[in-house]
N, CA, C and O atoms as a GROMACS GRO file, in nm:
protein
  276
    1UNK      N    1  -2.401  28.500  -3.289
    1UNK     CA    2  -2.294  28.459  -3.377
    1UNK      C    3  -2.266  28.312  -3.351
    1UNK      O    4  -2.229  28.260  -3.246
    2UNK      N    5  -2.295  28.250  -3.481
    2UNK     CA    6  -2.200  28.124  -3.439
    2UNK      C    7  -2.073  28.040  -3.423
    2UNK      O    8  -1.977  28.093  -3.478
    3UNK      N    9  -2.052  27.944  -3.372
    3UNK     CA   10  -1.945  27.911  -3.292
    3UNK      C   11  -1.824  27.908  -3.380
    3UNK      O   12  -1.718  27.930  -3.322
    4UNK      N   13  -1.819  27.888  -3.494
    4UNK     CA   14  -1.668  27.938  -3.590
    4UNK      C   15  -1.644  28.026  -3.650
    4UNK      O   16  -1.526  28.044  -3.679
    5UNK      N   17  -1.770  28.138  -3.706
    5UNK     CA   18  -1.765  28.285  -3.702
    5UNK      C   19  -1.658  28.367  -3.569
    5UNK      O   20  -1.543  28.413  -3.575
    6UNK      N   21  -1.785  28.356  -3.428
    6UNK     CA   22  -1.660  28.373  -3.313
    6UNK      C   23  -1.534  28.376  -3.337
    6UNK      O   24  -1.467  28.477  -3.361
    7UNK      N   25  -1.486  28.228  -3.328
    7UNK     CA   26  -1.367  28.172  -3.322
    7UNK      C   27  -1.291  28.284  -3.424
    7UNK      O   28  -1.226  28.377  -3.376
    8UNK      N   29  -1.302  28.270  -3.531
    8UNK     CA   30  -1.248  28.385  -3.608
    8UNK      C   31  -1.253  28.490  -3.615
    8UNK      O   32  -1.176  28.558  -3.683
    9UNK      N   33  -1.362  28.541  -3.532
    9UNK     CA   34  -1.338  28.750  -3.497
    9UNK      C   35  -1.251  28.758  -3.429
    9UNK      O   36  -1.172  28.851  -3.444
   10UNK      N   37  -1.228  28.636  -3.300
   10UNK     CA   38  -1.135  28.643  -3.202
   10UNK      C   39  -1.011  28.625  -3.224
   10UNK      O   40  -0.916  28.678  -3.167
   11UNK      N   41  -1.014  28.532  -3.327
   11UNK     CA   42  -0.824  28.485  -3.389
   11UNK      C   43  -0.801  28.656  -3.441
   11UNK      O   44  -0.693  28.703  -3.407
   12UNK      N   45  -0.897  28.748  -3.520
   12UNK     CA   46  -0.828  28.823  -3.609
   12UNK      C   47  -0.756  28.957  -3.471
   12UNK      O   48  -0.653  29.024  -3.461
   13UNK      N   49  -0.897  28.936  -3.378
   13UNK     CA   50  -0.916  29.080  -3.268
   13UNK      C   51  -0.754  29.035  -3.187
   13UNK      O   52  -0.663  29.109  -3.149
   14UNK      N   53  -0.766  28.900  -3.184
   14UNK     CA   54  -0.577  28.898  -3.134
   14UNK      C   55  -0.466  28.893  -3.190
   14UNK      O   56  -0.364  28.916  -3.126
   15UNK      N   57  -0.465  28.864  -3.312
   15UNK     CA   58  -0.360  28.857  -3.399
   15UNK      C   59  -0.342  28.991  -3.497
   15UNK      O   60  -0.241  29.046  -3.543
   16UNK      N   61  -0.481  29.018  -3.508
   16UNK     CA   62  -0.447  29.172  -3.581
   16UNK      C   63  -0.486  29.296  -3.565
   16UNK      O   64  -0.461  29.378  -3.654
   17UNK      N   65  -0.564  29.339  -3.433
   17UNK     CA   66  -0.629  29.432  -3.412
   17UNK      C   67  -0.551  29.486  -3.234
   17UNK      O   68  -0.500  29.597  -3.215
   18UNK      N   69  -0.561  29.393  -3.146
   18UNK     CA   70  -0.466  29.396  -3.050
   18UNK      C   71  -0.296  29.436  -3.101
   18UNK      O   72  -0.248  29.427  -3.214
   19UNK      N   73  -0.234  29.478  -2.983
   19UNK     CA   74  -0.077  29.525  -3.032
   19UNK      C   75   0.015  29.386  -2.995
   19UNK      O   76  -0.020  29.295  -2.920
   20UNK      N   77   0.096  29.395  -3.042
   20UNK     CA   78   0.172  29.269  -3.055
   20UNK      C   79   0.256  29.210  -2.923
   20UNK      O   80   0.368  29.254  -2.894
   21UNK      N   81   0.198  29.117  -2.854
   21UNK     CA   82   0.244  29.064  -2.705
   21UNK      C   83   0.165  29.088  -2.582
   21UNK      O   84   0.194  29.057  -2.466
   22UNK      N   85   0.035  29.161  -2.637
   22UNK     CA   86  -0.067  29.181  -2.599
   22UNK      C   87  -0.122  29.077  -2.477
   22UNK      O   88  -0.177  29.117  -2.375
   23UNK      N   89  -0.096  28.946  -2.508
   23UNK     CA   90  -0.132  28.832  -2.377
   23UNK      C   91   0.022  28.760  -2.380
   23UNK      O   92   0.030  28.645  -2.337
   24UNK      N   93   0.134  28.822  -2.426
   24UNK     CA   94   0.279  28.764  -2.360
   24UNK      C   95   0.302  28.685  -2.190
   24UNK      O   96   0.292  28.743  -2.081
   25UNK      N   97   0.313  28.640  -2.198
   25UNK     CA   98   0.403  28.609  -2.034
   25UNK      C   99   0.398  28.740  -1.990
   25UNK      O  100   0.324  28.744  -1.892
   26UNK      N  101   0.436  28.834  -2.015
   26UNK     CA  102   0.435  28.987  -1.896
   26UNK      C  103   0.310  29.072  -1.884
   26UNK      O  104   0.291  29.162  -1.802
   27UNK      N  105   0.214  29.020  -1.997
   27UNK     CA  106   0.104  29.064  -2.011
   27UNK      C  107   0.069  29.227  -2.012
   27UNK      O  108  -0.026  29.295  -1.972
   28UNK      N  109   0.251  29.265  -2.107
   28UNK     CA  110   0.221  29.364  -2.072
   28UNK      C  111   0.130  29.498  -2.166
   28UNK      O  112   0.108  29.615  -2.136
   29UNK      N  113   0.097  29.421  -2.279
   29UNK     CA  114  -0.049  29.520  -2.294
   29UNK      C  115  -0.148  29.542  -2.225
   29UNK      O  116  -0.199  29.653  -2.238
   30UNK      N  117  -0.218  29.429  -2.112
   30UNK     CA  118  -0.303  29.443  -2.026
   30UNK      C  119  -0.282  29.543  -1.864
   30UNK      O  120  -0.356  29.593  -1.779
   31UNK      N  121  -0.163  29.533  -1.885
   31UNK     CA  122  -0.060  29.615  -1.768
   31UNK      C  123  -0.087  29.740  -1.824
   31UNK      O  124  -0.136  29.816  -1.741
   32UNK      N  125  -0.071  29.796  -1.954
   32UNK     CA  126  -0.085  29.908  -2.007
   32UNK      C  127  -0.187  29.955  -2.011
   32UNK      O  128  -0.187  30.076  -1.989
   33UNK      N  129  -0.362  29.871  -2.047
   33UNK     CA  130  -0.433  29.920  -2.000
   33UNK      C  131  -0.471  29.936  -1.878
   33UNK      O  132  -0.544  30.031  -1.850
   34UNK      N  133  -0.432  29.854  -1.791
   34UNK     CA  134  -0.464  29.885  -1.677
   34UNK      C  135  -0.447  30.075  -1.608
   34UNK      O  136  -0.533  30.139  -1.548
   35UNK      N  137  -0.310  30.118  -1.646
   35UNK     CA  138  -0.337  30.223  -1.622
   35UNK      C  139  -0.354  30.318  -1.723
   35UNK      O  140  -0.294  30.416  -1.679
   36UNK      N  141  -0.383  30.337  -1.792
   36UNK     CA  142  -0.505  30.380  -1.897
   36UNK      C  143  -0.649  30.418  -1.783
   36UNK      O  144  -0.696  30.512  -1.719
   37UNK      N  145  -0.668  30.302  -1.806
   37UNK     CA  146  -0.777  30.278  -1.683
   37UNK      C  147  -0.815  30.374  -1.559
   37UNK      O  148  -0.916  30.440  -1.534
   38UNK      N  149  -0.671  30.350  -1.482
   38UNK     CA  150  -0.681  30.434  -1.360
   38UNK      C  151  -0.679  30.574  -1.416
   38UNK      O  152  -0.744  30.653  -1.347
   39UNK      N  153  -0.602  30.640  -1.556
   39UNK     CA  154  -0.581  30.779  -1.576
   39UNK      C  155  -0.727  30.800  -1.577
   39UNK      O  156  -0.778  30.880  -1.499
   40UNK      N  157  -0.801  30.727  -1.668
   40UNK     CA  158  -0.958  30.743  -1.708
   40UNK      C  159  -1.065  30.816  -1.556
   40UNK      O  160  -1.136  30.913  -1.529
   41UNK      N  161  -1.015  30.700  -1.499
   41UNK     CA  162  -1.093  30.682  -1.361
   41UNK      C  163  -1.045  30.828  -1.297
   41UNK      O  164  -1.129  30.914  -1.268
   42UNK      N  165  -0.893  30.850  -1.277
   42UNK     CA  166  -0.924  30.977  -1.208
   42UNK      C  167  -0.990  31.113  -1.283
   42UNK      O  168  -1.053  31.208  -1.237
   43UNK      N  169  -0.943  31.077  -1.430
   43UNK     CA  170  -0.983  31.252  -1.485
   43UNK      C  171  -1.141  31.190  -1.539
   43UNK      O  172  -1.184  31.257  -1.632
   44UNK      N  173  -1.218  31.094  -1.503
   44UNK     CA  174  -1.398  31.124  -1.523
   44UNK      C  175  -1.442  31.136  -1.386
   44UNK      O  176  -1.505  31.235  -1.348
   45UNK      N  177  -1.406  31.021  -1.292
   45UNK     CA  178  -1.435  31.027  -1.124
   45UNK      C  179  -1.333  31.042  -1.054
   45UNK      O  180  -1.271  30.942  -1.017
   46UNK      N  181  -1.284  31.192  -1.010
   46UNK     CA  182  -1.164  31.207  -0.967
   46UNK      C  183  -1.211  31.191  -0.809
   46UNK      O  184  -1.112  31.180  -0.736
   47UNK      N  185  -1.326  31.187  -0.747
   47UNK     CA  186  -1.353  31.199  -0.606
   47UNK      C  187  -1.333  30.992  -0.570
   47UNK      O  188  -1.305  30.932  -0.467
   48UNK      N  189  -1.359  30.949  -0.693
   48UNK     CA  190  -1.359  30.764  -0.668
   48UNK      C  191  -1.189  30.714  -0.646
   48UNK      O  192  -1.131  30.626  -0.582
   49UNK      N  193  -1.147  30.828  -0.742
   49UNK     CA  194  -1.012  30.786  -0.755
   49UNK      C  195  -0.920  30.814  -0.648
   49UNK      O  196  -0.820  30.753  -0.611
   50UNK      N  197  -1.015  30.995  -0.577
   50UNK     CA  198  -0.888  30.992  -0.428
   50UNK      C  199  -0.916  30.882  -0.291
   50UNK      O  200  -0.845  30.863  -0.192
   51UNK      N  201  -1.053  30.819  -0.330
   51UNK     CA  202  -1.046  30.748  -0.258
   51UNK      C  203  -1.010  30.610  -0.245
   51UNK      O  204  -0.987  30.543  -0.144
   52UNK      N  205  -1.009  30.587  -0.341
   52UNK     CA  206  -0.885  30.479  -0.377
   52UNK      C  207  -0.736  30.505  -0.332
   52UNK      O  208  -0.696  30.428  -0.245
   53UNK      N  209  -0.665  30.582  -0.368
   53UNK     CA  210  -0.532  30.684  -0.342
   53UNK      C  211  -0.549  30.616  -0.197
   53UNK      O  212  -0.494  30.520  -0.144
   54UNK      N  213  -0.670  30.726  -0.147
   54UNK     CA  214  -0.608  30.745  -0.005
   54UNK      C  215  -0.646  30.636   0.060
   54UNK      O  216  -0.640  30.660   0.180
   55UNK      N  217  -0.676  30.549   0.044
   55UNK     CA  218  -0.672  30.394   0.146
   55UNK      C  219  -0.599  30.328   0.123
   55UNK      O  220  -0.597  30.225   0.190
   56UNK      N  221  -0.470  30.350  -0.013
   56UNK     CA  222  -0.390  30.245  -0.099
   56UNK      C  223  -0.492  30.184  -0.106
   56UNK      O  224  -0.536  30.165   0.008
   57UNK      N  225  -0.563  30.137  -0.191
   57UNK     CA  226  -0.629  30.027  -0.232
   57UNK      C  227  -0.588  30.034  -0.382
   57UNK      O  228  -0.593  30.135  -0.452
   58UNK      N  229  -0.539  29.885  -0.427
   58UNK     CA  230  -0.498  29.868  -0.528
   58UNK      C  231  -0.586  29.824  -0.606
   58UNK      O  232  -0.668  29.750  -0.551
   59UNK      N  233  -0.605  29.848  -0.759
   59UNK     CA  234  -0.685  29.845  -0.855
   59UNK      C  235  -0.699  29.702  -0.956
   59UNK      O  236  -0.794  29.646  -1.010
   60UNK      N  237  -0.547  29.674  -0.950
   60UNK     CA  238  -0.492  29.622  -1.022
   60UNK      C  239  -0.562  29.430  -1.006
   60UNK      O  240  -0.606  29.368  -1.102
   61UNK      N  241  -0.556  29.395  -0.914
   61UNK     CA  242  -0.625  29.288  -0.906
   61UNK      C  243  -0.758  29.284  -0.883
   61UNK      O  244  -0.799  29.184  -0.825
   62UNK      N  245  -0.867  29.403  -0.926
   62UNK     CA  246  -0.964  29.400  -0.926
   62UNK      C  247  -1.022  29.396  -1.109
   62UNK      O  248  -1.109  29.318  -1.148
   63UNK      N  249  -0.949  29.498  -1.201
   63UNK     CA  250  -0.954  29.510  -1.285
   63UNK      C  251  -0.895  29.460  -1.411
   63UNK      O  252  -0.938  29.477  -1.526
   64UNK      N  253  -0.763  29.377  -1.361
   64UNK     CA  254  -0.676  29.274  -1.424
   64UNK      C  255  -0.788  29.156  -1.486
   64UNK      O  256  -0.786  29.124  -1.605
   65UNK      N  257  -0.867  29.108  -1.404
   65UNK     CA  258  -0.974  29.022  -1.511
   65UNK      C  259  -1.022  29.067  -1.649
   65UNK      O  260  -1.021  28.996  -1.750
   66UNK      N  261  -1.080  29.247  -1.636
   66UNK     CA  262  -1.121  29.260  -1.694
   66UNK      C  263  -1.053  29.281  -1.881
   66UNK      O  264  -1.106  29.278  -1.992
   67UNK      N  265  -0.938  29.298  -1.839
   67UNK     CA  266  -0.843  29.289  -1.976
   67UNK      C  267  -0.820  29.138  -1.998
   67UNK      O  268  -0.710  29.126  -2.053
   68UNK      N  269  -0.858  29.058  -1.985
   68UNK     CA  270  -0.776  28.906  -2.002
   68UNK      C  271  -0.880  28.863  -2.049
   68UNK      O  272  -0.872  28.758  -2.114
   69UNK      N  273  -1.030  28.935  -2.029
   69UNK     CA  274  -1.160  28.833  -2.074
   69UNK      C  275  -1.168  28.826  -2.256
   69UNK      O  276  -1.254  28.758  -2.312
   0.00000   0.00000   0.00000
């Protein structure tokens, strides 16, 4: 795709396809998927997920990139 095609899938995928405040200051659509995410993670790999649980190891700054890209 070229470079102003892009530009415009991306203006529409944030302005009209994403929910509204989606990259706000609280970021909190990406907060929302985030645990989305973790529900996913435990009910497909629930053995990945107790082990996550049980070390506290937090998810959130591992997977927080991946909503912002």
């Amino acid at each position: 795709m070229d470079e102003e095609p892009a530009f415009w899938t991306l203006s529409a995928l944030i302005e009209d396809i994403l929910p509204p405040n989606y990259y706000s200051a609280s970021l909190l659509g990406g907060r929302i998927d985030q645990q989305v995410f973790q529900s996913c993670l435990a009910w497909k790999l629930p053995k990945i997920y107790e082990v996550f649980r049980n070390t506290n190891t937090m998810l959130e700054p591992v997977i927080c990139p991946w909503f912002l890209c």
